[in-house]
Legacy VTK file of the C-alpha trace (Angstrom):
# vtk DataFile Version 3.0
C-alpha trace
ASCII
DATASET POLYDATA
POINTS 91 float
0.000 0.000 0.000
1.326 3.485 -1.090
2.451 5.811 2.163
0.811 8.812 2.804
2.853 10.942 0.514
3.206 8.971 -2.194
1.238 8.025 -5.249
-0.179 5.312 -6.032
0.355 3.544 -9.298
-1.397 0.422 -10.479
0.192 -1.600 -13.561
-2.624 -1.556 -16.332
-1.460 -4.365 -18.082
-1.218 -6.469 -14.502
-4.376 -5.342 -13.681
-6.217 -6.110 -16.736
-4.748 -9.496 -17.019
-6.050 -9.913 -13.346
-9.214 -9.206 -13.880
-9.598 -11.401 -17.682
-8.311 -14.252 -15.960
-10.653 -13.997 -12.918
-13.468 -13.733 -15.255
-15.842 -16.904 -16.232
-15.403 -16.099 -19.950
-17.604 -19.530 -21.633
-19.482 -19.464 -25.109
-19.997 -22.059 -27.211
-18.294 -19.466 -30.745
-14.729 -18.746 -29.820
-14.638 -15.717 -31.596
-17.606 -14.280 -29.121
-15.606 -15.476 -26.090
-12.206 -14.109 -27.285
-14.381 -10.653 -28.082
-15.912 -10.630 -24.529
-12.217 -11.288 -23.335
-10.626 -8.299 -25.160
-13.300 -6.027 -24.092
-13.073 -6.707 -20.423
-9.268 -6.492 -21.221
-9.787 -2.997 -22.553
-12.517 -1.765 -20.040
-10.222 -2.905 -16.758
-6.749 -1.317 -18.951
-8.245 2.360 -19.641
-10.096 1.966 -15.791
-6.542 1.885 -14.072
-4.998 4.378 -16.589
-7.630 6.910 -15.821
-7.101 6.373 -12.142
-3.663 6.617 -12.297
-4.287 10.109 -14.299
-6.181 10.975 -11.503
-4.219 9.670 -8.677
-1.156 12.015 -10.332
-2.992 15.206 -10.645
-4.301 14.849 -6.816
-1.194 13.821 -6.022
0.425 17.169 -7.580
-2.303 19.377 -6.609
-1.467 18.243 -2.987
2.149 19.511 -3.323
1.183 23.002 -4.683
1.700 25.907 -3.584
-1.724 26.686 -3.372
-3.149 23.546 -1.496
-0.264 24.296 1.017
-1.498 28.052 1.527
-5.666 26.866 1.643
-4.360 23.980 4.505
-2.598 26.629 6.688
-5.555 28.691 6.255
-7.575 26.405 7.391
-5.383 24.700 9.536
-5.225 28.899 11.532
-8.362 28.723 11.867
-9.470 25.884 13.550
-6.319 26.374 16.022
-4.007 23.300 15.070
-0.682 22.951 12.827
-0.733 21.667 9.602
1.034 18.484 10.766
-0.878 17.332 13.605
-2.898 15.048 11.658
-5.571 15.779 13.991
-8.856 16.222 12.355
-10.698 19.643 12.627
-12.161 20.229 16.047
-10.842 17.418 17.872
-7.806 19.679 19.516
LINES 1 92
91 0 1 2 3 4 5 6 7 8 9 10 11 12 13 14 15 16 17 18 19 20 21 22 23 24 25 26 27 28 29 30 31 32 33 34 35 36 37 38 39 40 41 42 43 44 45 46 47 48 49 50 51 52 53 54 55 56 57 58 59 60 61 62 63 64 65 66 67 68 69 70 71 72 73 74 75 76 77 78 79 80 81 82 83 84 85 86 87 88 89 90
């Protein structure tokens, strides 16, 4: 499992492979099986890209400047540091 401060990145190909051969994929015409196959190969592949896409971009919004300056705020205002990992009103 990823730390606190780092990202998470899941292998697509892994993870698609994972789920195809988990699946119960049976028909009687090969070529219906095999397309059934490729598109819950595709569907779990561009799932896990998009979440890594979005696991990034959280994960750099995090370390901006901006999401730094909006936690102090915050963090002033309800009376506790940044880095207490204490959440809001239980100081």
């Amino acid at each position: 499992m990823a730390k606190k401060d780092e990202k998470m990145q899941i292998n697509p190909d892994k993870f698609a492979r994972a789920v195809v051969s988990g699946s119960n994929l049976t028909d009687e015409n090969d070529t219906i099986a095999s397309k059934k196959a490729l598109m819950r190969y595709l569907s779990a592949y561009y799932l896990v890209q998009k979440f890594n896409e979005m696991e990034a971009d959280q994960f750099s919004l995090k370390n901006s400047a901006d999401y730094k300056r909006a936690m102090k705020s915050l963090a002033d205002l309800s009376g506790i540091a940044v880095d207490d990992n204490v959440p809001a009103g239980w100081n």
